[in-house]
C-alpha positions as a Python dict, from the first residue, in 0.01 Angstrom:
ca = {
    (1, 'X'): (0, 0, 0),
    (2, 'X'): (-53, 386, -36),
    (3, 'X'): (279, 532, -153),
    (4, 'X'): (407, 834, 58),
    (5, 'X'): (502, 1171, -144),
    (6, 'X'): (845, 1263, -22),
    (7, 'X'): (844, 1620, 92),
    (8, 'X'): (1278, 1810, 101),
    (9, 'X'): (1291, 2104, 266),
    (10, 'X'): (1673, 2252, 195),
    (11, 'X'): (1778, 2563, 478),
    (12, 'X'): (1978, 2819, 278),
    (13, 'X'): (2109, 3118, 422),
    (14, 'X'): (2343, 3231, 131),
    (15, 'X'): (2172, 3512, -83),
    (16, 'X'): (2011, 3402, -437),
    (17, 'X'): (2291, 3501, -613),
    (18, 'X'): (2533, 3330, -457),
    (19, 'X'): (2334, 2965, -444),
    (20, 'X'): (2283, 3047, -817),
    (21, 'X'): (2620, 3107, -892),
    (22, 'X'): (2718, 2771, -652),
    (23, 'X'): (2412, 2538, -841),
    (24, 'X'): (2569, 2666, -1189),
    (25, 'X'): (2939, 2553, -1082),
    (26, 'X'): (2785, 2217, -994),
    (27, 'X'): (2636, 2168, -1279),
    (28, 'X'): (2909, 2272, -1525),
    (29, 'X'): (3146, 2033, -1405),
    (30, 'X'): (2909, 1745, -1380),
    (31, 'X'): (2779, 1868, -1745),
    (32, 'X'): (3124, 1964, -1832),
    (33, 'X'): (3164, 1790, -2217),
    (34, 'X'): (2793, 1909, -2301),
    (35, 'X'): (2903, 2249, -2193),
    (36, 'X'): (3213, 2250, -2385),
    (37, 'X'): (3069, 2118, -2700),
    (38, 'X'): (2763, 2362, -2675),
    (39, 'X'): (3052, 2627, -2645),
    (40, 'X'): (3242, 2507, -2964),
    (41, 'X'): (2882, 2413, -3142),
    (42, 'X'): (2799, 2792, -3049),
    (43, 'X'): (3153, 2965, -3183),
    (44, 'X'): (3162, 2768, -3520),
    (45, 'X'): (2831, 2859, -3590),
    (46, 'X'): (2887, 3223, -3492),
    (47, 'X'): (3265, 3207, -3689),
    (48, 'X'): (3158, 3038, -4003),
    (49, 'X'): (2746, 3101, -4042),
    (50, 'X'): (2779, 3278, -4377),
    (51, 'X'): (3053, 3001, -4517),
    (52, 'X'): (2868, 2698, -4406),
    (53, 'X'): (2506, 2852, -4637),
    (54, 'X'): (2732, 2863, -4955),
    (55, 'X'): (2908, 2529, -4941),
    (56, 'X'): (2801, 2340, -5239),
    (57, 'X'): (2604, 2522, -5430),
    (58, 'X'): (2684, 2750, -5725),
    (59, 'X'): (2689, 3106, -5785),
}
C-alpha cells in the first residue's frame, strides 16, 4: 500500500513577530532545564574563561 504524505496547513493571522515571540515561549518552557543549563554553561564560561586555562599547570 502506497503511503500518503501528510500535508498541515496552520492559518495565522498574528504578525511574525508575535508567533515568533509565542513559538519561543513554547519552547522554553517545554526545553526549560536545557535552557537553564545552557544559561549557567554560558555565564561560567563567560565569568571564569581566563581561570579555568590556568588550572593545573605551572607558571
Amino acid at each position: 500500500m502506497k503511503k500518503r504524505k501528510l500535508n498541515y496547513r496552520f492559518h495565522n493571522p498574528n504578525p511574525t513577530a508575535a508567533t515568533a515571540d509565542y513559538l519561543l515561549k513554547i519552547f522554553m518552557e517545554a526545553n526549560q532545564e536545557k535552557v537553564q543549563l545552557a544559561i549557567q554553561a554560558a555565564a561560567d564560561t563567560a565569568d571564569g574563561s581566563g581561570k579555568k586555562e590556568n588550572e593545573g599547570h605551572p607558571a
